[in-house]
TILO-853040 format. One record per residue: residue in three letters; x, y, z of N, C-alpha, C, O in turn. Coordinates in steps of 0.001 Angstrom, whole numbers, plus 500000, padded with zeros to 6 digits. Atoms other than C-alpha are relative to their C-alpha. Layout:
N
AlaXYZXYZXYZXYZ/...
END
This chain:
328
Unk500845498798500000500000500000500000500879501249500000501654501448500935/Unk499618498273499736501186503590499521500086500699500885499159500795501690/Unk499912498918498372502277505937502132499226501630499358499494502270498341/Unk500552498796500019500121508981502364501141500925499980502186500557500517/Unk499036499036499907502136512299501751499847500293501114498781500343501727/Unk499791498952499345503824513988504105498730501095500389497966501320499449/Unk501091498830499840501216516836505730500873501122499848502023501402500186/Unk499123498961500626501577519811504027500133501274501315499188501534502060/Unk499858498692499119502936522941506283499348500689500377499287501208501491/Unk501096498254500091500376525533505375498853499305500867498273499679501886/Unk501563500429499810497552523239505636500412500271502157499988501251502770/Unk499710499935498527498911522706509776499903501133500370499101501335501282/Unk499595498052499179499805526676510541498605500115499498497828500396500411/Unk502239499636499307495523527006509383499383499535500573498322500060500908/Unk500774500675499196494535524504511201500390500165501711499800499431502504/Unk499262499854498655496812525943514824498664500353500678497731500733499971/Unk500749499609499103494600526591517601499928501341500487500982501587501073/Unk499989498707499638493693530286518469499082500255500975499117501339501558/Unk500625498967498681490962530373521159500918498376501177501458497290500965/Unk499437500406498931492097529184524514499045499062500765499388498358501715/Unk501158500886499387488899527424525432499971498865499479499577497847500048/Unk499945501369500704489471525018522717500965499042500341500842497862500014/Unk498213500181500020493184524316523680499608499297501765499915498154502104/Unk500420500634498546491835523732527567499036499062499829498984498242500746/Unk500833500831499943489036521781526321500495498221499348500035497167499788/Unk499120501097500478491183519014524350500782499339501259501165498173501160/Unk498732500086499159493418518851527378498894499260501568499103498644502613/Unk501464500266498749490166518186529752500172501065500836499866500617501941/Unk499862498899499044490769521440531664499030501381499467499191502598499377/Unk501668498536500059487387523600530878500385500672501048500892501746500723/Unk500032499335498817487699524676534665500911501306499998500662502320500650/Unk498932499280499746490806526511534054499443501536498991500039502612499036/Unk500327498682500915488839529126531396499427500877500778499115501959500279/Unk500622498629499509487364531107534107501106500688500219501024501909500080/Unk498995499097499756491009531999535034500468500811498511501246501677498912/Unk499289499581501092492103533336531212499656501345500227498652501817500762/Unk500768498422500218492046536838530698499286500747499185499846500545498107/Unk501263499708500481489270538548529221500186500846498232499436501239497338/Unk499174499307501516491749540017526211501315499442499984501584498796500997/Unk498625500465500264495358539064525038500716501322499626501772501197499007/Unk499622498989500799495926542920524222501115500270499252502210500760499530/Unk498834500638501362497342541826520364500301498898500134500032498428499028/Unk498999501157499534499017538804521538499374498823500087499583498074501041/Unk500896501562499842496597535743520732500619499408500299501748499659500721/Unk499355500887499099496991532570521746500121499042498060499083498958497403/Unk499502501021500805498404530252518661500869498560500070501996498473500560/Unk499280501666499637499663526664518837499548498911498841498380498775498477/Unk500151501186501154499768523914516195499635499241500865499868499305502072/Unk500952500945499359497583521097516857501185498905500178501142498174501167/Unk499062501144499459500607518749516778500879500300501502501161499545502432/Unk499425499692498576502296520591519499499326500087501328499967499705502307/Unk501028500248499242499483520846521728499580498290500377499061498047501466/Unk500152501469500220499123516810521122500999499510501096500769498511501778/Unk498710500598498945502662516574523413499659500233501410500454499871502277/Unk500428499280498821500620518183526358499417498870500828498748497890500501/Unk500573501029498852499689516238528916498645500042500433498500500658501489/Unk501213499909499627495766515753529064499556500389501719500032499527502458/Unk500639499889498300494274516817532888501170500401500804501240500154502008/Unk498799499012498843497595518844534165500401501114499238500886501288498120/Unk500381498663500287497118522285534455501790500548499771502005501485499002/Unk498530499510499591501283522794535206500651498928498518501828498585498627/Unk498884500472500738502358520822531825500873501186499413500446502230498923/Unk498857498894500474505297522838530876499672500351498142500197501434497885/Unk500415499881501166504234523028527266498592500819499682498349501425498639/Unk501104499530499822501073524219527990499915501388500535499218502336500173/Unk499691498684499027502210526804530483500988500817498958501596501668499608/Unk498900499437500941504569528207527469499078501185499115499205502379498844/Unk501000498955500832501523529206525446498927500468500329498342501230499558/Unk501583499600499800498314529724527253500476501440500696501419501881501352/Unk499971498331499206497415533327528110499659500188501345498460499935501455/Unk499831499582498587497697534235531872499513501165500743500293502103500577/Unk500139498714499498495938537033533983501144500452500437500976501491501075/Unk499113499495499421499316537584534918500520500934499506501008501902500089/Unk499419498925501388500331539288531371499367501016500424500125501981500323/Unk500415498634499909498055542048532412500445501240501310500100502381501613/Unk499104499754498619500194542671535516500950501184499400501934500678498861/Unk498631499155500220502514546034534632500891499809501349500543499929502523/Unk499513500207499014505460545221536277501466501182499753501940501501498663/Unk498784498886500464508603547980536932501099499332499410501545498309499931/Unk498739500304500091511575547613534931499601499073498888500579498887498163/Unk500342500367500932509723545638532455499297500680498540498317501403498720/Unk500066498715500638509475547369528795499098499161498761498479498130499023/Unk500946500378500632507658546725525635501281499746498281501016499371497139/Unk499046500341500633511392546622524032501089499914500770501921500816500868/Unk498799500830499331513760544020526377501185500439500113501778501060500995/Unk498865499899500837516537543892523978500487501494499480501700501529499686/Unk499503499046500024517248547123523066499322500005498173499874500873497497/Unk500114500588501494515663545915519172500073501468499415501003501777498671/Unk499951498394501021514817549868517903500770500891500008500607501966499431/Unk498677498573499872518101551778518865500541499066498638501011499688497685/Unk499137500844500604519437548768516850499661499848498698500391499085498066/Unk500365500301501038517496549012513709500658501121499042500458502326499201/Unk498836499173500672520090550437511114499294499569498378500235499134497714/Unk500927500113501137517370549871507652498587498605500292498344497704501095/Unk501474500831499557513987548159507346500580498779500176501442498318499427/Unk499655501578499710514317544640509101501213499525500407501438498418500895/Unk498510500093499295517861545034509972500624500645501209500994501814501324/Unk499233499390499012519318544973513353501783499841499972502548498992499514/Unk498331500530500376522914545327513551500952500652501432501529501725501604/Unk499612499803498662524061544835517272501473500209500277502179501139500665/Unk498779500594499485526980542726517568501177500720498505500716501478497652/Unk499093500164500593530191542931515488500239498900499286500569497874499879/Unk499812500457500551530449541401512340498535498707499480498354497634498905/Unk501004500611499925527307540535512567498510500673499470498310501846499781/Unk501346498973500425523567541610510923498776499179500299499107498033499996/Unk501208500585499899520212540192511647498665500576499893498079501486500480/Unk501399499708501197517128540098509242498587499875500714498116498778501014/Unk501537500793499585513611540247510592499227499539498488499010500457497698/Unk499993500751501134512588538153507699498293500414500003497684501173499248/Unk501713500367499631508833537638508869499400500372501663500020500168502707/Unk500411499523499031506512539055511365499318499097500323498444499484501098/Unk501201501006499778504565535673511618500952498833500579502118498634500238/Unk499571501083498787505189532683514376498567499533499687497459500060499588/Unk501221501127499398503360529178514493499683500170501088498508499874501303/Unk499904500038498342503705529685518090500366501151500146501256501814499613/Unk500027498472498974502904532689520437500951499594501544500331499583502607/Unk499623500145498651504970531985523321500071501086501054500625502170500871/Unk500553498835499299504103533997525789500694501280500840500273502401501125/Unk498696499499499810507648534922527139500335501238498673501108502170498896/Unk499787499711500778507598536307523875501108501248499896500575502274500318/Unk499937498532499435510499539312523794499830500643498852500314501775498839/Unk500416498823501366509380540776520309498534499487500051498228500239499126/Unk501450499315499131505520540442521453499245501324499518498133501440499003/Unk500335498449500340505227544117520905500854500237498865500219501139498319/Unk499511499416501616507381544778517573499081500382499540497878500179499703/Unk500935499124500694506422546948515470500213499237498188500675499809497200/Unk499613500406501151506501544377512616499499500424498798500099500043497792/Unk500535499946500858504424545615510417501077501312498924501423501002497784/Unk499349499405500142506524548867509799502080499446500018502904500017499305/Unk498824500470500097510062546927510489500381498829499927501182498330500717/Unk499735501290500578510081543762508691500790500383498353500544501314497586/Unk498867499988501390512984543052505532498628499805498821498591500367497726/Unk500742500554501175509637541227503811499072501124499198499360502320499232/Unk501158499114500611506776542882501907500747500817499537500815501893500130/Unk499404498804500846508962544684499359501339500767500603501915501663499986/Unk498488499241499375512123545835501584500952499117499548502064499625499694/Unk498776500976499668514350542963501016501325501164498997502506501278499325/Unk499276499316500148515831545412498839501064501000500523502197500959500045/Unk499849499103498923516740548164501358500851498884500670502061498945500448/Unk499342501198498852517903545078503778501459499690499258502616499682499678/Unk498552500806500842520146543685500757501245500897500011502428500610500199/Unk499141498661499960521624547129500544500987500063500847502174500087500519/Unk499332499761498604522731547470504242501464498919500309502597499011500782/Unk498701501031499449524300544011504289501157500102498771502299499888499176/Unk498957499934500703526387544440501074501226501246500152502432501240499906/Unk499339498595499860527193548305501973501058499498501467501868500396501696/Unk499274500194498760529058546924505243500943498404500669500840497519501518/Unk498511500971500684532353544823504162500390499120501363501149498154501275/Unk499379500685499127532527543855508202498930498836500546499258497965501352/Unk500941501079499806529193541746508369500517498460499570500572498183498372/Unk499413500987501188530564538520507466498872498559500417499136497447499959/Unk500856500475499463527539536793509184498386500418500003498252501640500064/Unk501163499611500740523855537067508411498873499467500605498349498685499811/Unk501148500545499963520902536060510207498688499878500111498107500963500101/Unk501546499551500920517417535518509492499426499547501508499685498562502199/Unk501183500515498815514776535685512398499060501019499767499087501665498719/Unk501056500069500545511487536946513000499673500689501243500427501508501767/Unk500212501120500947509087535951514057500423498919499638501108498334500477/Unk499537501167500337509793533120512240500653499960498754499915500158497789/Unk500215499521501680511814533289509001499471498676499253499391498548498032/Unk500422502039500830510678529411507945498558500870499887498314501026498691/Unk501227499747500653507149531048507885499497500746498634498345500950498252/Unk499855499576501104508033532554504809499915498817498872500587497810499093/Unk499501501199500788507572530237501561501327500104499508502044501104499472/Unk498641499724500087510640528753500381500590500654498950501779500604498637/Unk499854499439501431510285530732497240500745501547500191501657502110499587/Unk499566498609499359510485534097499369501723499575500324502577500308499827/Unk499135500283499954513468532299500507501040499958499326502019500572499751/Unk499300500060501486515286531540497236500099501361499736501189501615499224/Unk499745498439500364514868535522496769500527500440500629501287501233500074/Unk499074498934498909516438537001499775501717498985499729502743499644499558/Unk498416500550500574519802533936498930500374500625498634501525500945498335/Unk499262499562500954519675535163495692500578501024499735501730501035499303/Unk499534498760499450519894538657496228501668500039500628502581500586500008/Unk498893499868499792522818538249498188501419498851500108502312498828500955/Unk499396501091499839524615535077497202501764500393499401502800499729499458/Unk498473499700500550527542537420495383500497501449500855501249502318500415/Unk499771499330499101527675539504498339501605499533500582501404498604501364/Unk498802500430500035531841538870498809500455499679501820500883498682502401/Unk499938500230498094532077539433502893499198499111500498499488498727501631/Unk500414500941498834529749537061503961500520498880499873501096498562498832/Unk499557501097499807530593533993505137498990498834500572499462497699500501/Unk500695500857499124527912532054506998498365500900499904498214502115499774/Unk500961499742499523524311532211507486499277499095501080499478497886501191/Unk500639500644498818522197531306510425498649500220500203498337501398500373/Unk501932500121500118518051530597510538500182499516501715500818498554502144/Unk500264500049498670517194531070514340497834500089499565497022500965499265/Unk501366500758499900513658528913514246499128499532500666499874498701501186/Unk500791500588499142510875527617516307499262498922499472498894497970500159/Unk500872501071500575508906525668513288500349498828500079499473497974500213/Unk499772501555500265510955522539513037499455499430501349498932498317501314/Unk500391500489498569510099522152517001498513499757500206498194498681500712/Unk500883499894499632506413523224517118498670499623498245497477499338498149/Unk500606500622500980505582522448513391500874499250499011501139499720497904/Unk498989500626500994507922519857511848499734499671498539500602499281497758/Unk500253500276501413506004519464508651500702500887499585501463500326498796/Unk499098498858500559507917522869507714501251499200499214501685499612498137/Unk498560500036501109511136520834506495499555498853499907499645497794500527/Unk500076500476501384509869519790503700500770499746498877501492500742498916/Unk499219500001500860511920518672500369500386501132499428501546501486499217/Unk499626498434500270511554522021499240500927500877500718501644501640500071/Unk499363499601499484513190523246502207501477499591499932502506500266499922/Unk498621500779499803515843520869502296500560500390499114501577501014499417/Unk498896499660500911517185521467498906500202501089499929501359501227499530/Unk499837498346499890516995525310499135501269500005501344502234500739501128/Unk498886499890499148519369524673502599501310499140499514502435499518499841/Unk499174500691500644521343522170500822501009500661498696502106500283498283/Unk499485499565501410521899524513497639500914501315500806501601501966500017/Unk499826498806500098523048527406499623501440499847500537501950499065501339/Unk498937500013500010526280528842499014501202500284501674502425500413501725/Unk499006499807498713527624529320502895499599498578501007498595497866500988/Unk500377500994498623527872526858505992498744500770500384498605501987500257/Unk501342499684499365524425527135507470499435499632501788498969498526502060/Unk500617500677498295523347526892511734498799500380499704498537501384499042/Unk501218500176499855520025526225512111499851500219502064500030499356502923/Unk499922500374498574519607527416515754497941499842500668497016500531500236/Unk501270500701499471516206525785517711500058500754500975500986501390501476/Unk499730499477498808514543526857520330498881498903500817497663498851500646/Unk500552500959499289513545524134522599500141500540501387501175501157501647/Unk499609499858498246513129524653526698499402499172500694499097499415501862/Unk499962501304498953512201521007527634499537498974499213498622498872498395/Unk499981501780500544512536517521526705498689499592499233498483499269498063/Unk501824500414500924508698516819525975500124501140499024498976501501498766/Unk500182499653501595509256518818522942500198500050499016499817500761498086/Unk499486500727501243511106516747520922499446498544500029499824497540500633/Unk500632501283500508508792514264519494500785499287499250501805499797498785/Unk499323500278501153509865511756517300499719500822499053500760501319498623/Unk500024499075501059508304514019514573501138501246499801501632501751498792/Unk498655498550500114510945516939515562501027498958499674501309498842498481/Unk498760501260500036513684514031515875499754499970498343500540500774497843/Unk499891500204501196512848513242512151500391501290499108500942501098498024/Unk499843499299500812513109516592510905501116500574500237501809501057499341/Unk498423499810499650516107517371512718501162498906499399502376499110499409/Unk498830501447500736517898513870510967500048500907498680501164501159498225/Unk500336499326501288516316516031507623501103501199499807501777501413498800/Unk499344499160500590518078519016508456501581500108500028502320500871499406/Unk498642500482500377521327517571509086500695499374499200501889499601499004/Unk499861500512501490521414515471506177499917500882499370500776500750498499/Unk499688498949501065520913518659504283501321500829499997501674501473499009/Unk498476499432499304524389520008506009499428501131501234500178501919501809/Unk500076498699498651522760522361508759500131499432501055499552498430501475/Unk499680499782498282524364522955512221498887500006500733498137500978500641/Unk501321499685498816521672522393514845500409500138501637500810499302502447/Unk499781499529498818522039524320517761498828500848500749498005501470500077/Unk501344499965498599519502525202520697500507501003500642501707500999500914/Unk500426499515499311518604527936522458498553499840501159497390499635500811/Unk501479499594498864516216528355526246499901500782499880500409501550499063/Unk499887498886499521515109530467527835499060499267502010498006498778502416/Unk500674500153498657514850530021531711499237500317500768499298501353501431/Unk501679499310499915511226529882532633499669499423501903500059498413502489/Unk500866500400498627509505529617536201499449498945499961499437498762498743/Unk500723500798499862507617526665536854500143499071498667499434498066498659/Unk500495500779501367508198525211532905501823499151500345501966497966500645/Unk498496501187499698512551524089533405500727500767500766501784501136500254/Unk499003499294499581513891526194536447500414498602501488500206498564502701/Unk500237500730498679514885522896537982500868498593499293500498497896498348/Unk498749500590500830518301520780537295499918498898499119500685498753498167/Unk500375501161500526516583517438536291499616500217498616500012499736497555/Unk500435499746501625514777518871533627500891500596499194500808500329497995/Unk499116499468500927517440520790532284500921499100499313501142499152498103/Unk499346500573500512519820518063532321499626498866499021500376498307498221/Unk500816500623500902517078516039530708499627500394498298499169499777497336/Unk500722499324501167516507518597528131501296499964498791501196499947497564/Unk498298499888500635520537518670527023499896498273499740499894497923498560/Unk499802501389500597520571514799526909499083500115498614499669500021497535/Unk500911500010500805517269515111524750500530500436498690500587499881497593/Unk498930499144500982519267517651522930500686499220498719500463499263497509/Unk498642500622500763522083515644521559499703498696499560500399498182498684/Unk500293500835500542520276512742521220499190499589498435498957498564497794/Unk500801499618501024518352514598518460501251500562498814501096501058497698/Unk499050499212500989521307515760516748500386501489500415501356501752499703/Unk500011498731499132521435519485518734500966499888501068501063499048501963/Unk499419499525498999523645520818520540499656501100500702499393502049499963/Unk500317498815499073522855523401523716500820500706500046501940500467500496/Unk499220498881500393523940526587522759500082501463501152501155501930501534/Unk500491499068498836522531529381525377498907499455500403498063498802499789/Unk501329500631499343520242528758528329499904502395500634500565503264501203/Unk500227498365499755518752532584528580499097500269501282498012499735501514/Unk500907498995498996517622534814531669498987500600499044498938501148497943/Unk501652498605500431514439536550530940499866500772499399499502501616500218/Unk500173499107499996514131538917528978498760500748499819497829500393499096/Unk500710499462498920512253541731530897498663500969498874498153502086498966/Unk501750499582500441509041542083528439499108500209500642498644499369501413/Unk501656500295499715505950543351529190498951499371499937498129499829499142/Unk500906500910500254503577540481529696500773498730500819500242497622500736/Unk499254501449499919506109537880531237500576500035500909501312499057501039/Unk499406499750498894507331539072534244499882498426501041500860498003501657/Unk499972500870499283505680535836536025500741498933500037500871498185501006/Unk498797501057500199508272533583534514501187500305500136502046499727499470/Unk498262500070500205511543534897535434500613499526501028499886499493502021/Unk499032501161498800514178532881537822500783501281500422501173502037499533/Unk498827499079499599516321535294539617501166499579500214501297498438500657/Unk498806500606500284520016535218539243500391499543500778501309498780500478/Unk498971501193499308521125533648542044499759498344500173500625497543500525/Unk500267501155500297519107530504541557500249499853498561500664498732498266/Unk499145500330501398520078530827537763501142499460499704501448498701498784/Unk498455500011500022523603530893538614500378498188500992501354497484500733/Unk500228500899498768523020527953541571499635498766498652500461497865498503/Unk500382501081500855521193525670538569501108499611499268501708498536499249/Unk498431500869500931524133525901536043500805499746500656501473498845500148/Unk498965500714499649526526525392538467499965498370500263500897497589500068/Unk500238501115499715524974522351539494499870499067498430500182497884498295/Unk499899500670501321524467521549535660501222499326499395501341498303498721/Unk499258500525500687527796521756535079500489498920500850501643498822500433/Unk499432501340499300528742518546537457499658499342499590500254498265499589/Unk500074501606500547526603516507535574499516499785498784498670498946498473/Unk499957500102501008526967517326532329500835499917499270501732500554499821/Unk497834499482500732530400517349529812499183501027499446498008501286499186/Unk500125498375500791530919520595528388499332500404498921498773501475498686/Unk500617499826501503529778519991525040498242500440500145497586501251499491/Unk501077499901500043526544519625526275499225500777501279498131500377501678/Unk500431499414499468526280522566528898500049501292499642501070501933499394/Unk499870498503500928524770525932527574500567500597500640501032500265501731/Unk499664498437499032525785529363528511499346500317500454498308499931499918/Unk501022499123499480523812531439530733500434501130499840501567501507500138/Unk500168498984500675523199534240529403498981501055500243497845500619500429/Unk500632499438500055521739537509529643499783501358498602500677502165498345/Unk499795498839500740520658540000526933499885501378500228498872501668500865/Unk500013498129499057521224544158527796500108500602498682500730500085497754/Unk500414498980501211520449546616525223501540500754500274502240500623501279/Unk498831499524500330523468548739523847501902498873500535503051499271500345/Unk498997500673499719526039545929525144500323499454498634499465499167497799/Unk500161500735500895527846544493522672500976498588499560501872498181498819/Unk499795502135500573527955540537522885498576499934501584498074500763502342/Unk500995500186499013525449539095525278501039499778501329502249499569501242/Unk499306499957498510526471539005529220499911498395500720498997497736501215/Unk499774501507498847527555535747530941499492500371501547499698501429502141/Unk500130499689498626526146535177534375500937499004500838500986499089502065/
END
C-alpha cells in the first residue's frame, strides 16, 4: 500500500489553535477558562495542533502548555519591564535590519510565528513597519552588502521558515555574490512546534546554499522533541545544517536541574547541541516567569557537574546597547 504524503505545512499553521477554550478543552481542563484573561491585548493565543498533542491531558502545570496559554498575569505592569527588552529599535540600522553585535547583521525576515509563546520578547514589535519582507528585502540587501565587516547574516522573526521557500530563494539570491559574507544562520521555532515545515523544498533550498548554514532551535524542555521533531532534525542535518539550541529560563516550565539536564541529553540525542540557556528577557507580559540570578547561577553550576561541556549551555543575559550578550 502507499504511504500517504507527508502533511503539508500551510495546511497545519491554518489549522493551529487560536481560542484558549478550545486548547483547555482538548486537554480536559474547561475549569481553568474562568482563570484566562478577558483580552490578550494583540498577543493571541496560537499553537499547532501537533504541538498541543505533546501536552499532557488533565495537568494544568504541563510545561508546554504553560509556554503558550494566556495568563491574567500578562496584564500585571510590572517595573523595569518594557515593551522593548533587547534594546531591538536603537538597533534598527534599515527596514528589518538589526545590527548589534560585530560582524554581525540580523534580518527580521517575517513578522509571523506558528507559536505565540508567551515569554515572547518581540511580542510588541512593530513588525508591520520593520520587517525586511513585503517589498524591503531590497533596502535590507543594501545594508548588508554596503558593510564589508558583516561577514555573518541572520534571518529571524518571528519566524523566518514562515516565509515560503520561494520568498526564501529571493532574499539567497539577492545576496549570494555579496563577497564578505561567510555564513548564514536561521534562528527557528517551526521545526520544534511544526515539523512538517522541512519539507523537500526546504531541504534542497538549505542544501543549495552557498555558505555553511546553523540552524539554531529553540527548545526549553525535553517533551518537545517528538519523534516528529527528531525526524526533521535527521532532515536538516542530512541537508548540512548545524543544529544548535537555544532556552530560555522559565519559572515553573525548566527552572529545575533534572529537567534541564534532561533537556541537554534530549538535545544531543536529536542531533542538537545546547547553545545558550537565557535569563528573561524583561518584556511586558512575562514578568511571572523569570528565575532570579542567584538561583540561575546555583542551577548551572549544578548543571555543570553533571553534564560534559559539550553539552552545557551558557547562561546568558541580553542588555540593550552591550555588545555581545552578558555571561552570568
Amino acid at each position: 500500500m502507499a504511504q500517504p504524503p507527508r502533511s503539508d505545512w500551510r495546511q497545519a499553521w491554518r489549522e493551529a489553535i487560536s481560542d484558549p477554550r478550545e486548547l483547555l478543552g482538548l486537554l480536559g481542563l474547561d475549569d481553568l477558562a474562568a482563570d484566562l484573561p478577558a483580552a490578550d491585548a494583540g498577543f493571541p493565543l496560537r499553537v499547532p495542533r501537533g504541538f498541543a498533542a505533546r501536552m499532557r491531558p488533565g495537568d494544568p502545570r504541563d510545561p508546554l502548555l504553560l509556554q503558550v496559554l494566556p495568563q491574567l498575569a500578562e496584564r500585571t505592569v510590572r517595573p523595569g519591564y518594557t515593551t522593548d527588552a533587547v534594546g531591538d529599535g536603537a538597533a534598527l540600522a534599515a527596514p528589518g535590519v538589526l545590527h548589534k553585535y560585530a560582524g554581525r547583521a540580523l534580518l527580521i525576515a517575517s513578522g509571523s510565528c506558528a507559536v505565540h509563546c508567551r515569554y515572547c520578547f518581540r511580542r510588541h514589535f512593530p513588525y508591520a513597519e520593520s520587517t525586511a519582507a513585503a517589498g524591503r528585502w531590497q533596502q535590507a540587501v543594501a545594508h548588508v552588502r554596503a558593510h564589508a565587516d558583516v561577514h555573518e547574516l541572520i534571518l529571524s522573526g518571528g519566524d523566518p521558515l514562515s516565509l515560503a521557500t520561494s520568498k526564501l530563494v529571493e532574499l539567497v539570491t539577492a545576496l549570494a555574490d555579496v563577497p564578505h559574507l561567510q555564513r548564514l544562520r536561521i534562528h527557528t521555532r517551526l521545526p520544534v512546534v511544526l515539523p512538517e515545515r522541512v519539507d523537500d523544498e526546504l531541504l534542497d533550498w538549505i542544501g543549495g546554499l552557498p555558505w555553511p548554514v546553523a540552524v539554531v532551535l529553540h527548545v526549553n524542555h525535553a517533551a518537545e522533541l517528538d519523534p516528529a521533531v527528531a525526524g526533521a532534525c535527521d532532515r536538516l542535518r542530512a541537508a548540512g545544517a548545524l543544529l544548535l539550541n537555544q532556552s530560555v529560563l522559565l519559572r515553573g516550565i525548566n527552572d529545575d536541574a533534572d529537567i534541564l539536564v534532561a533537556l541537554s541529553e534530549r538535545l544531543f540525542a536529536c542531533g542538537i547541541l545546547p547553545y545558550y540557556l537565557h535569563q528573561l528577557d524583561r518584556v511586558q507580559g512575562a514578568a511571572h516567569f523569570e528565575v532570579d540570578d542567584a538561583r540561575a547561577r546555583a542551577l548551572h553550576a549544578t548543571l555543570r557537574t553533571r553534564l560534559p561541556g559539550y553539552l552545557l549551555p551558557s547562561l546568558v543575559r541580553e542588555e540593550p546597547g552591550k555588545p555581545s550578550k552578558t555571561p552570568l
